[in-house]
N, C-alpha and C positions, 0 to 999 in steps of 0.2 A: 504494500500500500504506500503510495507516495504521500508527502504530506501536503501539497498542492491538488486540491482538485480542478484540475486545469479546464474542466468544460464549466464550472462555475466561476471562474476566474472568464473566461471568455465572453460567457453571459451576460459577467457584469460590467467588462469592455464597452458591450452597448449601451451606447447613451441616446438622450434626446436630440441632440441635437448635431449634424452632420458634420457642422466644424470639429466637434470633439472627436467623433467617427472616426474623421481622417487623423488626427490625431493619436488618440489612445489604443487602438484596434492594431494597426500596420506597428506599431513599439512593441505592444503583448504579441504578435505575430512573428516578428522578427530578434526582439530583443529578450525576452523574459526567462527564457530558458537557459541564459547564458550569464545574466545576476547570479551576483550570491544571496544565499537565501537571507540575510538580512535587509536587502535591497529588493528581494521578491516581498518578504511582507510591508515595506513600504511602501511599494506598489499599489499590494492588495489594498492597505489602507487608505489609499487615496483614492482608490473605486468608490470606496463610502462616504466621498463627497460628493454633493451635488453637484448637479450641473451648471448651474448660476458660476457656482464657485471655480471648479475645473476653468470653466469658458474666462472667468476673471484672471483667473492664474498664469493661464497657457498664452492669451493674449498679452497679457502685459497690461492690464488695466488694475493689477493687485499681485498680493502678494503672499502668502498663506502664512500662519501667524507661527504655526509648526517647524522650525527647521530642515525637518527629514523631508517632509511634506517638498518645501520648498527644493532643497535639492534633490531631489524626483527631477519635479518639476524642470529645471535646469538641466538634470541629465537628457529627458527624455527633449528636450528641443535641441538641444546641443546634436545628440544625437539625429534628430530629425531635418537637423540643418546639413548636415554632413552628408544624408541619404540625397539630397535634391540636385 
């Protein structure tokens, strides 16, 4: 039994809102499995934000008040700037 249940992790990938889609979906598709697992439950926890929130974060109109949260956040654009 792994300790990630990866089709619920995926699940919760899907957001409202298609900006975040292309965002957080193609990261957990490409990048997740390759974290270490103290950067994969970082992850997961920032699934349990909303989307208001995510969409404030990821654009740059805020800023998460979390540290870990925040660098996520950072990795996964960093990282997303890199893929384009």
């Amino acid at each position: 039994m792994t300790k990630y249940n990866k089709l619920r992790i995926e699940w919760d990938c899907r957001r409202g809102m298609l900006e975040l889609d292309k965002v957080i979906m193609p990261f957990y598709q490409q990048h997740f499995d390759q974290l270490p697992d103290a950067q994969k439950d970082v992850f997961i926890r920032l699934l349990a934000c909303t989307d208001l929130q995510l969409f404030s974060w990821f654009f740059n109109r805020g800023q998460a008040s979390d540290p870990e949260l925040q660098q996520m956040i950072n990795y996964i654009q960093a990282t997303l700037k890199l893929a384009d």
